[in-house]
N, C-alpha and C positions, 0 to 999 in steps of 0.2 A: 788298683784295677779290679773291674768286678768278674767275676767267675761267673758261670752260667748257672750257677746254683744260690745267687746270692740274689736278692732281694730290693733293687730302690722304691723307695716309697716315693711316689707322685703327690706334687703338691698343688690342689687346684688354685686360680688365683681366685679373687673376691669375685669378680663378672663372671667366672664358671659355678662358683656355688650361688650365688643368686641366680642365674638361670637356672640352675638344676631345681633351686624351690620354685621358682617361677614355672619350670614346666610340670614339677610334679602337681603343684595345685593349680593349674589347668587343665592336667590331664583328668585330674577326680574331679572338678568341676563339669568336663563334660561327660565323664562317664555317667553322672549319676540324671545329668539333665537326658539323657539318652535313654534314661532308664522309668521310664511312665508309671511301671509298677512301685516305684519307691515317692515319686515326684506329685503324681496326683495325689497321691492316699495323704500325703506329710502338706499338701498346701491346703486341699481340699476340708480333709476331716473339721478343722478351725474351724473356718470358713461356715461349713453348711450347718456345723453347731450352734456358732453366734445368731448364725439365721433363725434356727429354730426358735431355740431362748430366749434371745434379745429382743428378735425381731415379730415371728410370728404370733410366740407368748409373751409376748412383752406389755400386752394391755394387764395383766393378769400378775404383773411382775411393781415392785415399787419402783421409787422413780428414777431414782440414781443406780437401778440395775442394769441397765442396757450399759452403764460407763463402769459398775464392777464386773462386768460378765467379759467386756473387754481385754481388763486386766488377767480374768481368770483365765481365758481360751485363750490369748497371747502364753502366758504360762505353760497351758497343755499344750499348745502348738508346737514351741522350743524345744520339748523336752526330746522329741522324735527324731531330729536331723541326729544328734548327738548320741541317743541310744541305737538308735537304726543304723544309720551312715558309719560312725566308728562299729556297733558291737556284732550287726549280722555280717558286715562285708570282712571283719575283720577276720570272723570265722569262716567263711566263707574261702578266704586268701591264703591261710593256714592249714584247711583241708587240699585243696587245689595245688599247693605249691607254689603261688605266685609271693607270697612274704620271703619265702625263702630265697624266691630269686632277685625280688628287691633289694634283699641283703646283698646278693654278690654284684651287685651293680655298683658302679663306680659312683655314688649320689651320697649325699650330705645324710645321716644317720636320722635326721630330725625332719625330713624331709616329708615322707612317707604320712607324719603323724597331723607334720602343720597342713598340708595338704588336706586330708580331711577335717581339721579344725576350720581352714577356711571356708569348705565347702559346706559346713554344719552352720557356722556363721549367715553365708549368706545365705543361705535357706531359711534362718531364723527370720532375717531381715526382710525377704518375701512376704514371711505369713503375716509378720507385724506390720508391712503394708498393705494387704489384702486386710488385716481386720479391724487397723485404722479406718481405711476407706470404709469400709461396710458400717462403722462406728459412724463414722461422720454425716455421710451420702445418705444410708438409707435408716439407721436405727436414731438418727436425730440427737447423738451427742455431739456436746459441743466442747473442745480442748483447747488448752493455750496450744502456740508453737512449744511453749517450755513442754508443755505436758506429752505434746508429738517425741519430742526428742529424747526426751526421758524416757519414754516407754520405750523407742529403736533402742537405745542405749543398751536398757534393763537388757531388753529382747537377745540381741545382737552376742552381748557376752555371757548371757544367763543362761546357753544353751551350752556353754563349757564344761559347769562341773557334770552335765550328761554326758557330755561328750567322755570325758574323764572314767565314769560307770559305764559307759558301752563302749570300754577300751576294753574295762576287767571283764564283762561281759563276754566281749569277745576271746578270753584268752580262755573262759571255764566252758563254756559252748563248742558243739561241735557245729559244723558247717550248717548240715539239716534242720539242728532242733533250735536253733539258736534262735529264729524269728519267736516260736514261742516261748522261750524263755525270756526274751525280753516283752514279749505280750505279759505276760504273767507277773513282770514288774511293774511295769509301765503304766499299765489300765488300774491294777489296787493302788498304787502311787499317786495318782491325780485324784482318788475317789480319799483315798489317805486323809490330803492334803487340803481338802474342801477348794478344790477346783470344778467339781461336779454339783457339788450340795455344801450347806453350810455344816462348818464343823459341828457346830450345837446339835443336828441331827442326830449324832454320831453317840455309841458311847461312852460315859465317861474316859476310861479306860482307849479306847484309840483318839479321844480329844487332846488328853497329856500326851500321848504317843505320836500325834503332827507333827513336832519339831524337830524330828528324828531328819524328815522328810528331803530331799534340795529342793522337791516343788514346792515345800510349803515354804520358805523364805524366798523362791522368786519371784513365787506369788504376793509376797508381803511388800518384795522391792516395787512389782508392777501396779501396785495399788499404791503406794507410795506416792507413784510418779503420775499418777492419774488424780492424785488430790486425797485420797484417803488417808486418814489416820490410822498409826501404825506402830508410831513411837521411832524410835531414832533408828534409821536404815542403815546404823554400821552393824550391829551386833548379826542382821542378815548377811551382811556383804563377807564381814570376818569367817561367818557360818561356813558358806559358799567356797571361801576361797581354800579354807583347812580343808572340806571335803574334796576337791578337785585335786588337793596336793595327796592328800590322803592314797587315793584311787589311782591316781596317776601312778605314785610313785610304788603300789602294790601290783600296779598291771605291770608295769615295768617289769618288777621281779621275776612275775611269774612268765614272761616271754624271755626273760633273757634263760630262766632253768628250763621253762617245755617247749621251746619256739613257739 
């Protein structure tokens, strides 16, 4: 018999924890669509880049660059939902109080986190539709199916190991400074990474220093997938996947010792 001081643990069945992820990545789903300042700038920015480069300088450009400039600004596109969406809000939720209270809610621990991986996800998968189209329609490249799918693909999961860095992001940030502190990452990161300019630009010395990068192997996979040579796409994908584990499993630590 239990006492009033004693404790039963409640056990959700499978249909309540599936709902529970299903409402949490709903709810961030439309939070963030609600949200114009986070929503235009992250489909947008791609978008009126490709235009520029591809399309308006694109006489000016050789021939096969409107189909690498593709690859490139898909890349920079992804990296945003993932540093933005996990690392400012997470700081954001931390200062606020609202993590804390996530926590005393009755919801699956994992919940909270997949929620905004999905929401970074499809956000990916937006831009990658916005900049196929624009690739297709108006800058006059032309792709297999295989090379459409590839690219969502790359797209779609390549915004994870960001995701993964604007988790730790969020846990070394304070609520305020935290948009620019992932400015501050973010912008030398793709410029790093010859997303902006070709690495040969660069030099010597931050030429070796690209491979450090995640943009610079999602870059290598969306070029990959677009027909460019690149050499064997696992050594990037392997990259990719250690640093996501890496980051993950450091942010973790540091939220389970400072919330």
């Amino acid at each position: 018999m239990n006492t009033p001081y004693e404790y039963t643990p409640v056990t959700m069945s499978r249909r309540r924890v599936a709902g529970a992820y299903l409402q949490e990545i709903r709810a961030e789903c439309l939070r963030y669509l609600r949200s114009p300042g986070f929503v235009l700038p992250t489909l947008l920015f791609p978008a009126t880049f490709y235009l520029l480069f591809a399309v308006l300088l694109g006489h000016a450009q050789p021939a096969d660059a409107a189909r690498f400039l593709l690859g490139s600004y898909v890349s920079f596109g992804v990296m945003a939902p993932g540093l933005f969406g996990f690392g400012m809000s997470l700081a954001l939720e931390r200062d606020n109080g609202l993590l804390t209270l996530k926590r005393a809610m009755p919801m699956p621990p994992l919940a909270y986190l997949l929620g905004k991986m999905v929401m970074a996800m499809m956000m990916a998968l937006a831009i990658v539709m916005i900049l196929q189209l624009l690739a297709t329609a108006v800058a006059g490249v032309t792709l297999s199916v295989q090379q459409l799918l590839r690219l969502t693909l790359v797209a779609s999961f390549g915004t994870l190991p960001f995701c993964a860095l604007g988790l730790l992001l969020g846990t070394l940030s304070k609520g305020n400074g935290a948009a620019a502190v992932i400015n501050l990452i973010y912008l030398p990161m793709a410029v790093l990474s010859g997303l902006w300019f070709p690495l040969k630009v660069l030099p010597p010395l931050l030429q070796d220093m690209a491979v450090i990068w995640p943009s610079y192997h999602l870059n290598a996979l969306a070029q990959d997938a677009l027909g460019f040579a690149v050499g064997s796409a696992w050594p990037h994908v392997l990259w990719l996947a250690a640093f996501s584990l890496v980051f993950i499993t450091w942010a973790g630590w540091r939220l389970r010792r400072h919330g």
